[in-house]
N, C-alpha and C positions, 0 to 999 in steps of 0.2 A: 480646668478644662483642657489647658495645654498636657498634661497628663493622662486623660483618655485617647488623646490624639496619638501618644505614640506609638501604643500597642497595635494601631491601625495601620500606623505607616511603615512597622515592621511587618505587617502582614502583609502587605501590598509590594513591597521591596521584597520579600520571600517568595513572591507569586510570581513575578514578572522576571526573577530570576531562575525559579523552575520553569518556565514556560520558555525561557530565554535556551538555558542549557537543555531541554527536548528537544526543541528544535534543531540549534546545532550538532547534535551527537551523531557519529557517523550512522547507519544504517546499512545492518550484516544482512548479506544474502546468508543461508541458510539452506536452503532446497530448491532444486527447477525441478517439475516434474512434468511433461508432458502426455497428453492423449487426445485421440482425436485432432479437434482443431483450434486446441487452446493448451497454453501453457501457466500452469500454475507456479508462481511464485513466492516463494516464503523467506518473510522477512523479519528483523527484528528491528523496531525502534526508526521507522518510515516517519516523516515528520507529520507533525499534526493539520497544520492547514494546509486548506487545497492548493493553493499555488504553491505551495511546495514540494506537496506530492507532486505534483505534474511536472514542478521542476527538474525532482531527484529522478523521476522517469525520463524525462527528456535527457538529462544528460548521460544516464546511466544504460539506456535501454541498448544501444549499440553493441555496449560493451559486454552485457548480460546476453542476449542472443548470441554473440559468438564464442566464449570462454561457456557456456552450458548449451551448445549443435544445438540453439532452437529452431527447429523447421520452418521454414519460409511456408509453409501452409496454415499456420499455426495463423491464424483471426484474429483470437484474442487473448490478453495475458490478463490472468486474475493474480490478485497480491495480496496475499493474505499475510495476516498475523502471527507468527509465532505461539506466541503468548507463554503457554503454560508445558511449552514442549510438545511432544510426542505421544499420547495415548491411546487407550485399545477403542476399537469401534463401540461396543456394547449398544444399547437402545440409544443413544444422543446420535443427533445430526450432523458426525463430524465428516471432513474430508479426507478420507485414505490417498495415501499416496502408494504407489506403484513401486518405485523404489526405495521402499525403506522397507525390511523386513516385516510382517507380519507376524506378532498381532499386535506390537505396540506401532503402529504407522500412521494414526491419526492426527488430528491435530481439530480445536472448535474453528468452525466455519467464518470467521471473522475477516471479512472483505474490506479491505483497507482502499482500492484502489484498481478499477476494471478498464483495461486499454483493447479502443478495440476500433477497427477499421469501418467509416460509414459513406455512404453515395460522396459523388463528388470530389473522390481526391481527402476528405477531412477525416480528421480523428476524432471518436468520443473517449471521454475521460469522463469515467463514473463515480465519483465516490456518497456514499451512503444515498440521497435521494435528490444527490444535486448532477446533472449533467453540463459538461463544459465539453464545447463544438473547436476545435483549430482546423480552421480551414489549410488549405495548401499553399498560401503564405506565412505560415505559421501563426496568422491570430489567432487567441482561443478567446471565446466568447461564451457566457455562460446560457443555456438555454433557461426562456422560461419555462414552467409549467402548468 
């Protein structure tokens, strides 16, 4: 019995240390690209859970609006995924970017993380189908749905 056990707690000490090191690994800006009244951002290797996200935004965001002239009009900053690089539009639903030459300047539409300005002074933090409220003391509070 002691023998079936350890092949499990090598998987579980593999897991928790993959999960360990994703997390920590820094997280490359990649591209800002701007229009209208949102800024698209691409990144590579954003961490996995939501308080982190939010965190690496929070401490990060300052420094990113001003080292990539993002317009004080700009709403909201969408954060997408890297992923698999750069490719051409064709029939899929990808996101062109403006400054990256044409025709490889897409990339798949993988929304990591949507910051975006709401009533009251608060911020919303979107990621995938969960919304999280920081009022203007900085609590953030997750909304229900």
């Amino acid at each position: 019995m002691k023998r079936a056990c350890i092949p499990v707690l090598v998987l579980m000490i593999a897991a928790i240390l993959t999960f360990g090191y994703l997390e920590i690994r820094s997280t490359e800006i990649v591209n800002v690209d701007q229009n209208g009244h949102t800024a698209q951002i691409i990144v590579d290797h954003l961490p996995w859970t939501d308080s982190r996200r939010i965190a690496w935004w929070e401490a990060n965001s300052a420094k990113i609006i001003s080292k990539y002239d993002i317009h004080p009009e700009n709403s909201a900053y969408f954060i997408f995924a890297f992923g698999d690089g750069y490719k051409k539009e064709e029939k899929a639903d990808r996101l062109c970017l403006s400054n990256v030459p044409a025709p490889v300047n897409c990339i798949e539409k993988e929304t990591l993380l949507i910051v975006m300005p709401a009533h009251n002074q608060s911020t919303l933090f979107i990621i995938a189908n969960r919304v999280y409220r920081q009022d203007k003391n900085g609590k953030i509070v997750r909304e229900e749905q």
